[in-house]
MARFIVEX-472596 format. One line per 4 residues: number of its first residue (from 1); their letters; for each residue x, y, z of C-alpha. Coordinates in steps of 0.05 Angstrom, whole numbers, plus 5000, padded with zeros to 4 digits. Layout:
<sites>
NUM) A) X:Y:Z ~ ...;
</sites>
This chain:
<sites>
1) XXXX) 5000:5000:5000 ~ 5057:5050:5018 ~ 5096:5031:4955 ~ 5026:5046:4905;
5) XXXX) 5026:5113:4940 ~ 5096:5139:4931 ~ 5093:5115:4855 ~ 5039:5169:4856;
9) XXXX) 5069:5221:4892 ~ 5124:5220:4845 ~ 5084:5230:4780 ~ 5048:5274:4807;
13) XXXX) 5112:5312:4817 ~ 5134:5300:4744 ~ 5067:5317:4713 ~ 5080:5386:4757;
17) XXXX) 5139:5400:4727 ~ 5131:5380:4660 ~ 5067:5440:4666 ~ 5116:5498:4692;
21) XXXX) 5163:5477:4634 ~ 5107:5486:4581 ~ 5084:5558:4609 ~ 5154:5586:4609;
25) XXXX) 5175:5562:4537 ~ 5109:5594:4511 ~ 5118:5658:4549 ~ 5132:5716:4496;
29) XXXX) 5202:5743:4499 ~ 5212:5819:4524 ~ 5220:5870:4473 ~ 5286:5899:4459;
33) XXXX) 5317:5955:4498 ~ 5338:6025:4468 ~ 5409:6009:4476 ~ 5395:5945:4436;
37) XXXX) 5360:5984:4376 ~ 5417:6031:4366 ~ 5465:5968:4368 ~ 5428:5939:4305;
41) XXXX) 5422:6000:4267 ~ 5494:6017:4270 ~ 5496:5951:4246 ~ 5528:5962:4169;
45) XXXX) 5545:6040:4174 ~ 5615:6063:4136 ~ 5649:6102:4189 ~ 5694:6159:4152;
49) XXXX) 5753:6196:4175 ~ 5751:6279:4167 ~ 5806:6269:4120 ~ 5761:6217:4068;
53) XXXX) 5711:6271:4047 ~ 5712:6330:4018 ~ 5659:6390:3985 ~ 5652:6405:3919;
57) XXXX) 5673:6481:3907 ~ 5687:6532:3858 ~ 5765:6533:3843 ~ 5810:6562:3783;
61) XXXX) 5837:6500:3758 ~ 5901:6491:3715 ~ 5922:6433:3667 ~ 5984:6417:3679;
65) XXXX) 6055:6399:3649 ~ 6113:6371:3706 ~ 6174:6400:3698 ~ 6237:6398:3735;
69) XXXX) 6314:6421:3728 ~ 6368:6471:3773 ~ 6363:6543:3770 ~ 6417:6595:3734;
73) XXXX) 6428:6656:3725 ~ 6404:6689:3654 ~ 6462:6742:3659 ~ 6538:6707:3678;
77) XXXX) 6614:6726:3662 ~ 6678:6688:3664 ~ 6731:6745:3682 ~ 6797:6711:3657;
81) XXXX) 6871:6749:3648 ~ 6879:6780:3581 ~ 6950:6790:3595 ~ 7002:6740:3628;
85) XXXX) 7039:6768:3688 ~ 7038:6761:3765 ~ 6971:6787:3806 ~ 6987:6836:3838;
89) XXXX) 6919:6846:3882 ~ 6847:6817:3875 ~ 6799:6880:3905 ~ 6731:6824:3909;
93) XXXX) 6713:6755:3946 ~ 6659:6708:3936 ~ 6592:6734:3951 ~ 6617:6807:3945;
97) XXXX) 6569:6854:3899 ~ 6602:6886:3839 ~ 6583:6940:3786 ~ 6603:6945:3709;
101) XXXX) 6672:6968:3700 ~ 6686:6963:3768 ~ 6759:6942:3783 ~ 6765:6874:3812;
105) XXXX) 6842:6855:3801 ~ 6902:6883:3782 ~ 6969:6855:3749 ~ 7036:6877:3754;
109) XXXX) 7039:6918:3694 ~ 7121:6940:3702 ~ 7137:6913:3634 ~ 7073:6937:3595;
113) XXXX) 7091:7005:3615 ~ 7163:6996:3592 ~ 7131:6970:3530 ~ 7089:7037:3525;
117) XXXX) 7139:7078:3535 ~ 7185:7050:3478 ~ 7129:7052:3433 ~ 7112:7124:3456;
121) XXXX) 7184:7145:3432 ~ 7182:7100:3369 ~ 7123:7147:3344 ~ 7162:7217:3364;
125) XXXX) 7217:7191:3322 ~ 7174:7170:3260 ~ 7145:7233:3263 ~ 7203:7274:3268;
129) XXXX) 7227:7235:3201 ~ 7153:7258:3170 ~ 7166:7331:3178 ~ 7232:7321:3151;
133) XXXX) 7215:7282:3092 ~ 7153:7330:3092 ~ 7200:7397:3083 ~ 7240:7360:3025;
137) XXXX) 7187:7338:2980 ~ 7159:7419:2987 ~ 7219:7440:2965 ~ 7227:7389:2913;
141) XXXX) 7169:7408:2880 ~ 7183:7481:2882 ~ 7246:7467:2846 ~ 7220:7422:2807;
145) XXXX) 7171:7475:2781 ~ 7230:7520:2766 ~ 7262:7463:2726 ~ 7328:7453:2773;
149) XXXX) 7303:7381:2791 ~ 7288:7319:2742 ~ 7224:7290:2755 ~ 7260:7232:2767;
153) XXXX) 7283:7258:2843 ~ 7218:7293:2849 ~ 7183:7232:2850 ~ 7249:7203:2899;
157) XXXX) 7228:7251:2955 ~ 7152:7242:2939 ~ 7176:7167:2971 ~ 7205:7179:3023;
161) XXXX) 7153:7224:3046 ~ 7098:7173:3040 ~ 7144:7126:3075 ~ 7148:7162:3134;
165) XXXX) 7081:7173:3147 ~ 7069:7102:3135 ~ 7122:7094:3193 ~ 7082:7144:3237;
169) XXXX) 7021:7111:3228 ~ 7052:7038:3250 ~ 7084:7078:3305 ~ 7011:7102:3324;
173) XXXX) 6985:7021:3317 ~ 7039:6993:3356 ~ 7025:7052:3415 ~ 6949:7033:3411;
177) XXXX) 6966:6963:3419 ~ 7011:6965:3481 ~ 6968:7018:3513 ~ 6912:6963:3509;
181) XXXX) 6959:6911:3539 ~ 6984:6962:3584 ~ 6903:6977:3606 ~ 6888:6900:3608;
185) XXXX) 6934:6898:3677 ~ 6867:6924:3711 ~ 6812:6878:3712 ~ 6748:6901:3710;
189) XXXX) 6684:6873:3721 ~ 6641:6859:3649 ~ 6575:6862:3683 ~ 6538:6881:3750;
193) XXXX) 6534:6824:3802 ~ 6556:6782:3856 ~ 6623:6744:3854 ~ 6614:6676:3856;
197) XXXX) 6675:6643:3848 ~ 6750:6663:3859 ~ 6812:6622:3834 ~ 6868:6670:3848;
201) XXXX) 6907:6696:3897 ~ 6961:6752:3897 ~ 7031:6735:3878 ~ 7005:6687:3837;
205) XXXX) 7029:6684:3761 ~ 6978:6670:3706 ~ 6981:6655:3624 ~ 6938:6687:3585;
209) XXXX) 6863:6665:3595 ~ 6869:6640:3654 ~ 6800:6640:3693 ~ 6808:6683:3752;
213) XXXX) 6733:6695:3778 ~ 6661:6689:3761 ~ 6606:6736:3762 ~ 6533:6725:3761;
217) XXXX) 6478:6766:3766 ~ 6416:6738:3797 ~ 6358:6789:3780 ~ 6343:6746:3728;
221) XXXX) 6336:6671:3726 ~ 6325:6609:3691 ~ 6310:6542:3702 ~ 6328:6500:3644;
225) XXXX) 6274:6437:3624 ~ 6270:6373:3589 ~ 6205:6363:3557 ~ 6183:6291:3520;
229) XXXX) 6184:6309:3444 ~ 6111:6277:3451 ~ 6092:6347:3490 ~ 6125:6395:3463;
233) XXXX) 6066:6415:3411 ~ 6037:6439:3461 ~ 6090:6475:3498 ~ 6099:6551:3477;
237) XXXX) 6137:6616:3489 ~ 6096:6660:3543 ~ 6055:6601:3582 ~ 6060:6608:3661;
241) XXXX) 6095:6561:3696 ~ 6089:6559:3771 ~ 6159:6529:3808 ~ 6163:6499:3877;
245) XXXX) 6241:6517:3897 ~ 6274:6483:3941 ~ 6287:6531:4005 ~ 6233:6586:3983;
249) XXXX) 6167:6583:4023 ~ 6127:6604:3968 ~ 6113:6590:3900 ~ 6146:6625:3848;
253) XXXX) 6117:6656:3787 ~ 6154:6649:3717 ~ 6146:6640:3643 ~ 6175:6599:3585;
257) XXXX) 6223:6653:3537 ~ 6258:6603:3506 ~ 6252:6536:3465 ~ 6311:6502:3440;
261) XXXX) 6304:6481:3361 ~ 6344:6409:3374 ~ 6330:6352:3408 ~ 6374:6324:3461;
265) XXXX) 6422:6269:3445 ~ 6406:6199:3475 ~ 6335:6225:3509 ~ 6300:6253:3445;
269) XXXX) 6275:6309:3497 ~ 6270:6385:3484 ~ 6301:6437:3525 ~ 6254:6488:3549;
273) XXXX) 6279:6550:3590 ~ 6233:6580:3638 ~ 6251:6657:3662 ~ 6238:6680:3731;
277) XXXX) 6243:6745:3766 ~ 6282:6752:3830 ~ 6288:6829:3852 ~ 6297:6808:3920;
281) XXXX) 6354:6768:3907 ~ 6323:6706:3959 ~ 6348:6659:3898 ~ 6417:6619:3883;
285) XXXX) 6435:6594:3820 ~ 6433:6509:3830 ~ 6377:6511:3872 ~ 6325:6455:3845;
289) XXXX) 6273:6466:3819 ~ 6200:6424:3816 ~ 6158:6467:3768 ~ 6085:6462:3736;
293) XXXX) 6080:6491:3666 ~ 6001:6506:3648 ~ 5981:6489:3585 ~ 5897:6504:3598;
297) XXXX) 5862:6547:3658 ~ 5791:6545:3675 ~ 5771:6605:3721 ~ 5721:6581:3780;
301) XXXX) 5690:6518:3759 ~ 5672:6466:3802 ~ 5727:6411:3819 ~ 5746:6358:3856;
305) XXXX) 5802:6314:3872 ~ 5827:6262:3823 ~ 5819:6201:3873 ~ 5740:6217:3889;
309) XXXX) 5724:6200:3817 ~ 5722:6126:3801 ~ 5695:6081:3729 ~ 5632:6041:3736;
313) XXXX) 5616:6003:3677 ~ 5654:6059:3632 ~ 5621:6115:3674 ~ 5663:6168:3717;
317) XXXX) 5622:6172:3785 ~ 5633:6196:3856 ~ 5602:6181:3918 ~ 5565:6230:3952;
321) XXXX) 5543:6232:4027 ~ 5471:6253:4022 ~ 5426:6265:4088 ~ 5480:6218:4125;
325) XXXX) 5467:6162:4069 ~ 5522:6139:4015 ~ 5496:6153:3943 ~ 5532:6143:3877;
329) XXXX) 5522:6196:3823 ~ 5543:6188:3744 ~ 5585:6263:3729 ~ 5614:6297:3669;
333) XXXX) 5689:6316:3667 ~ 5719:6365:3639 ~ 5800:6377:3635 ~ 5838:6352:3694;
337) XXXX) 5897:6395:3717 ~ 5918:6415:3793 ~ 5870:6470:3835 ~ 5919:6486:3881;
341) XXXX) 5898:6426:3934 ~ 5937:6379:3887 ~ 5913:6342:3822 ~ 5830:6357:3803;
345) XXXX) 5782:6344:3750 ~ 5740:6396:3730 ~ 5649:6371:3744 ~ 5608:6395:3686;
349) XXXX) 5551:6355:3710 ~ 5517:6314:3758 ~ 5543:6356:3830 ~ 5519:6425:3860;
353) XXXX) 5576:6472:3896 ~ 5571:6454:3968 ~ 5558:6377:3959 ~ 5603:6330:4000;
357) XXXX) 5633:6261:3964 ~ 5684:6222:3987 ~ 5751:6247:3976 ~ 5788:6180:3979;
361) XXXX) 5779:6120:3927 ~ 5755:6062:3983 ~ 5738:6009:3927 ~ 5668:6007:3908;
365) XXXX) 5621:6021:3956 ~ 5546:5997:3960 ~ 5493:6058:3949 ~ 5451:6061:4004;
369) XXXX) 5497:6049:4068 ~ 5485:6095:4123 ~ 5554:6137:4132 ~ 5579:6175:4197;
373) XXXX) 5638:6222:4201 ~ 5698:6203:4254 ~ 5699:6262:4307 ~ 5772:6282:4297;
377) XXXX) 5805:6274:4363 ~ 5823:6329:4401 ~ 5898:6359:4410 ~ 5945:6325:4462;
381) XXXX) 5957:6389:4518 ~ 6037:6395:4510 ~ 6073:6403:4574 ~ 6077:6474:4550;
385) XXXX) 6008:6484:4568 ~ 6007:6463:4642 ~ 6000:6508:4688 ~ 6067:6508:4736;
389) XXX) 6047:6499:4797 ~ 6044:6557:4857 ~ 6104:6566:4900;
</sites>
């Protein structure tokens, strides 16, 4: 009897269980919470850095033609001896300013002078013989008139005359010439500058032609460029070139005066040479040069980078951030060139000023995702900041 009743008790027990089970599996689960919701819908969203997008806006934009090469100057002399002899001073050193004519060197001129001298008295003498030979061919020919002459000695003195101004006028020559060497001793400057090289030093003895300084004058200067024979139809004298210089801050203005008629040997490329201004003298001929000659400008049309624009099934689109959703939109190009931020196409269709696309080329991207913007994060305080503390 107590056995049948325990067998009861315990499926009674299981048939209780078995009933809480059933009630709790069909009880409906508890909606989600906000913090859930938010969690799904960022589910899928492109996250962008500052730096990936950018806004369309109106920009002068330039199509461009690379160039590179070293700056010169337009306007530089080789001063060399025009006489051999011993230096006797040099007057400049390198970096020094100089004007025309201005006397940079002098030789020892002892033996010129001696030269002059003896040259000088060589013409007295010749023309001391002229008047002589002058008086007797007068006097010839006044007794010659009065028939106490032949013709025959007439014509005799007539000689000698003519010889003796032929002497004086040698004598003249050779007292021209070694006045000139005589003047060479000083060495002038050919043109107004800044000395940028010396070779010499006083005492020194130097042949003929020997290079003793440069001068170079840096108001004026060129950069001188190789262009691919395959551009340089379109390459022509006047077009603005704009040149990054190594050392200058700035960009610097200049213009192409020159085209050279050959071809380079070996390369096939044509040498351009670009002129640039430099009152200021901030400048040095050698510095390099990274220039951008423009061949076609568009004033304020609507550009934007190079990388934003990508080829979908032959067609150039971008991808523009609408109402905080991605959206891909077919455009119209125009010339590409640089707009100052770097290299740009020009839009002739499809974007307004003022729309924001994605600067960066991120692969293709599916129309339609939901994009937020990376808050860029703020400045690190540098110790420079802090407050020192109160003493």
């Amino acid at each position: 009897m107590r056995k049948s009743r325990l067998i009861w008790i315990i499926l009674l027990v299981v048939l209780l269980a078995a009933g809480v089970a059933v009630a709790v599996l069909r009880k409906p689960a508890a909606p989600p919470t906000l913090d859930t919701k938010t969690a799904m819908a960022a589910v899928g969203a492109l996250e962008l850095l500052p730096s990936d997008v950018t806004l369309v806006r109106s920009r002068d934009l330039r199509q461009v033609l690379p160039l590179s090469g070293a700056l010169r100057a337009v306007n530089q002399a080789a001063v060399k001896a025009r006489v051999a002899g011993e230096v006797r001073e040099v007057l400049v050193r390198e970096g020094e300013a100089v004007q025309a004519g201005q006397i940079v060197a002098r030789m020892d001129g002892t033996e010129y002078q001696a030269r002059e001298a003896q040259a000088r008295g060589a013409l007295v003498a010749a023309r001391g013989q002229l008047d002589i030979a002058t008086k007797a061919r007068d006097n010839n020919r006044a007794l010659l008139a009065k028939g106490f002459i032949s013709q025959n000695a007439f014509d005799n003195a007539a000689s000698q005359f003519q010889i003796a101004r032929a002497n004086v006028d040698s004598a003249k020559g050779a007292l021209d010439v070694t006045a000139k060497t005589l003047g060479d001793t000083t060495i002038r400057a050919p043109i107004a500058g800044l000395v940028s090289n010396r070779t010499i030093q006083p005492g020194e003895k130097v042949p003929v032609d020997f290079h003793l300084l440069d001068v170079v004058d840096l108001r004026k200067l060129e950069m001188e460029a190789a262009v691919p024979t395959s551009d340089i139809q379109r390459v022509a004298l006047g077009q603005e070139v704009q040149l990054r210089i190594e050392g200058a801050s700035q960009p610097v203005a200049g213009k192409v005066t020159r085209i050279n008629p050959a071809t380079q040997s070996g390369s096939r490329s044509i040498i351009v040479y670009v002129e640039v201004d430099n009152p200021q003298l901030l400048l040095r001929a050698g510095m390099f040069a990274e220039a951008q000659l423009t061949l076609a400008r568009r004033n304020a049309v609507l550009t934007a980078p190079a990388s934003a624009v990508q080829t979908v099934n032959g067609q150039p689109v971008v991808y523009l951030i609408d109402k905080g959703v991605l959206r891909q939109v077919p455009v119209t190009l125009g010339i590409a060139g640089d707009d100052g931020e770097g290299g740009a196409v020009e839009i002739t269709g499809g974007l307004a000023e003022g729309a924001q696309i994605v600067r960066s080329n991120l692969g293709t991207l599916a129309p339609g995702t939901p994009v937020t913007i990376a808050r860029a994060t703020a400045a690190a305080v540098t110790p420079a900041a802090v407050a020192a503390p109160a003493r």
